[in-house]
N, C-alpha and C positions, 0 to 999 in steps of 0.2 A: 919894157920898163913901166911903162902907163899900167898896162894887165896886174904887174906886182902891187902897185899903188892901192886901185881896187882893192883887189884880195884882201892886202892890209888894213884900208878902210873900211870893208864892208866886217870885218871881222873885230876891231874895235869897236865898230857902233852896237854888235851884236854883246859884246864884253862889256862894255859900259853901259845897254839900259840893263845888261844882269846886273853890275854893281849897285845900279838905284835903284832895283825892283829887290834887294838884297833884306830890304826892312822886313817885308814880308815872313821871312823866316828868324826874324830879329836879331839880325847881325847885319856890322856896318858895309858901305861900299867896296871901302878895301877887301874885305874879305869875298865879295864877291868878283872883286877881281882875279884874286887867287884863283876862285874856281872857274870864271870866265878862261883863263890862261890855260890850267889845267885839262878845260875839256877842249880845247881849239887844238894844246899842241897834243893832246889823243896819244901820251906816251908816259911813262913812270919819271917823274921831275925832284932831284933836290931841292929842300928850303935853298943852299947856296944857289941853286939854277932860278927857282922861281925870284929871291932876293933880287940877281940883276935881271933878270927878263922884266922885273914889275920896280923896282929901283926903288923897293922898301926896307926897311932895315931888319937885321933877322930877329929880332925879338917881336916885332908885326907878325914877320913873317910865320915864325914859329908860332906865337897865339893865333892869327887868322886859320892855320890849318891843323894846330890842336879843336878850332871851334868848329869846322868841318867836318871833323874825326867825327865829334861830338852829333853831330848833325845826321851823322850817317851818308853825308854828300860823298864821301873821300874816303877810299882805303890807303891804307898802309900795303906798301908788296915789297916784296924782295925778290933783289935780282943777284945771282950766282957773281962773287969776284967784287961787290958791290958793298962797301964800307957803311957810305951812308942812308938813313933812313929814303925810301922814295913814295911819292905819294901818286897816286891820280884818280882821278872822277870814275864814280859809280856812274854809269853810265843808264842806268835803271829810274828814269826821272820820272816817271808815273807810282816806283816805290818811293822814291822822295818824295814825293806832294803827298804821298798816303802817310808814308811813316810823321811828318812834320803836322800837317794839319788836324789827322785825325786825333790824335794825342791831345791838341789843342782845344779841340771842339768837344772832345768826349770832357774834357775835365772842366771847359765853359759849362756847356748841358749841363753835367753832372750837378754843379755848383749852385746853377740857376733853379733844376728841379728841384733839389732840397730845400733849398729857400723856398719853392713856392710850395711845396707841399707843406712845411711848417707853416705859413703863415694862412695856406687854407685850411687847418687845423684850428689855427686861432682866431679865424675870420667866423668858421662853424660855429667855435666853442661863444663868440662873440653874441651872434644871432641868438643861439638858442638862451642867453643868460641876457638880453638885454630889453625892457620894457618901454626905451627909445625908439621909436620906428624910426626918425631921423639916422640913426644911427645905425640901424639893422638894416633900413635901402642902400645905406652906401657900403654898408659892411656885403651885403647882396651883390650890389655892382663892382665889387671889388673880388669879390670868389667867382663870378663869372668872368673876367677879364684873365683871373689865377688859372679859373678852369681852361681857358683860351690857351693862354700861354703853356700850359703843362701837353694841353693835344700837341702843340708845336715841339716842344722839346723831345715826346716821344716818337714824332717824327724823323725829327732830326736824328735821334740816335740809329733810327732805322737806316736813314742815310749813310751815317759813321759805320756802322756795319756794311753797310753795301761796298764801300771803300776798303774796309778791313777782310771782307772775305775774298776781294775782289771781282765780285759780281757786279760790279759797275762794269767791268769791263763785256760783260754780255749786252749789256744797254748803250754801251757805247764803241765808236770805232777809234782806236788805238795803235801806234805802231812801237813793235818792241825793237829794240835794238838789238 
């Protein structure tokens, strides 16, 4: 009886820092529970099963893992004789941290570059039209910090590529499921 206790505990605490670490991918606790649940009972689960295993109401229920779908965390399957919808974890969590972050990072980058290439367009156009030296050192120190920043972005994007092709995984050790 003690042995079951464990298990249960050591398997909730595992379930619940997923539910707080759940921001990350920008969806609440709850939802992370869903998925905490999902990959512990390692089996295809009705929203009714998940509803009372997690003793949330099924319209949570149903949004927490319409947002999952959404996420790529969760498939949908069917199972032969089986009425209702069944769901369970993608079990491919190095595709999730790629498919979630990179998305994220490339459209930050993206965002960032453009901005800074327009404004060291206008930092240049600045320099070259202004008779203020005042004005031209800081417009100077300010296309050098741009130029900083943009080596940095196209680094980064080399990163996001490294993830997206999956050649991270030759740099690093990994285990698939």
């Amino acid at each position: 009886m003690h042995n079951e206790g464990l298990v249960a505990q050591a398997r909730e605490r595992v379930i619940e820092s997923v539910a707080r670490n759940m921001h990350l991918y920008g969806v609440s606790p709850s939802i992370g529970r869903i998925y905490g649940t999902l990959y512990f009972e390692n089996r295809p689960m009705t929203l009714d099963e998940l509803k009372e295993e997690l003793e949330m109401s099924k319209t949570s229920m149903s949004t927490g893992v319409r947002t999952l779908l959404e996420l790529n965390m969760v498939e949908k399957v069917w199972r032969k004789g089986e009425r209702k919808d069944l769901y369970q974890v993608k079990n491919d969590w190095y595709q999730n941290f790629i498919d979630r972050f990179t998305t994220q990072w490339r459209k930050g980058t993206q965002m960032n570059l453009d901005a800074s290439v327009k404004s060291m367009r206008d930092l240049q156009a600045a320099i070259a039209d202004t008779d203020d030296e005042e004005t031209a050192q800081r417009a100077k120190d300010h296309l050098e910090r741009i130029t900083y920043a943009i080596e940095y972005y196209n680094w980064l994007n080399q990163v996001i590529d490294l993830f997206e092709s999956r050649k991270i995984f030759d740099l690093t050790e990994h285990k698939e499921e």
